[in-house]
C-alpha positions in Angstrom: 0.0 0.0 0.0 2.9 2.0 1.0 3.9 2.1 -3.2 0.8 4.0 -4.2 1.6 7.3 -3.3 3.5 9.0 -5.7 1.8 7.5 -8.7 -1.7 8.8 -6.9 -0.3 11.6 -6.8 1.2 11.8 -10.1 -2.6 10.6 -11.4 -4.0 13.9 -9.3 -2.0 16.2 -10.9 -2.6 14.8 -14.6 -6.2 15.1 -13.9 -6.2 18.4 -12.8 -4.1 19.8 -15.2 -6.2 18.4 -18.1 -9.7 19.1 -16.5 -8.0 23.1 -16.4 -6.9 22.7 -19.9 -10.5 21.7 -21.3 -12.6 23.5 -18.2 -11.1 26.2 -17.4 -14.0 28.3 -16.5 -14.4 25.7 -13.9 -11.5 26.4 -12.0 -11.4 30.4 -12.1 -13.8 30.4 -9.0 -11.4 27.9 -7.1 -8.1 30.1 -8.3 -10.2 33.1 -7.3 -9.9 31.9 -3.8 -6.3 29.9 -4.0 -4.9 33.3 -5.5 -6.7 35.8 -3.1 -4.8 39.1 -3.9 -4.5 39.2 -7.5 -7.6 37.9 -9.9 -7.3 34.7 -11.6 -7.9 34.5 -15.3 -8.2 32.1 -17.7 -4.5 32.5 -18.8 -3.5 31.8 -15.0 -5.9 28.8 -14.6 -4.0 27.3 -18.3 -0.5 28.4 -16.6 -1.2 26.4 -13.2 -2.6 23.5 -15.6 0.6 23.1 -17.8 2.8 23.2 -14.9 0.6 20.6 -13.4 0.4 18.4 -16.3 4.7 19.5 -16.4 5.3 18.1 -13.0 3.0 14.7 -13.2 5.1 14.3 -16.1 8.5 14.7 -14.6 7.1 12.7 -11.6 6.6 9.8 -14.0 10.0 9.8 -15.1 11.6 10.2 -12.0 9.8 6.9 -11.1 11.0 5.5 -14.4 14.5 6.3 -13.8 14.2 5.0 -10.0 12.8 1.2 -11.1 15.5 0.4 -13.6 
């Protein structure tokens, strides 16, 4: 159980970052609150969702590199 961690989390943040890719009007209320002095956009809600999708990605290798 102790081995599904990092690939939940990797899974999380490959969800997230596509649901704020195709939905980003979705997110603007949660980034309006995360975000609290400056007003989130759509361009910062597609920002935040490439550097998700960016670190599930790098995660994923990492966990490559570590099995072999």
């Amino acid at each position: 159980m102790e081995n599904l961690g990092v690939p939940l989390l990797v899974q999380l943040c490959l969800a997230f970052g596509v649901a704020g890719l195709l939905w980003p009007e979705k997110f603007v209320g949660v980034f309006d609150v995360l975000m609290f002095p400056w007003p989130a956009s759509f361009r910062t809600v597609r920002a935040n969702s490439i550097a998700a999708i960016l670190l599930s990605l790098s995660w994923l290798l990492s966990m490559l590199v570590r099995a072999h």
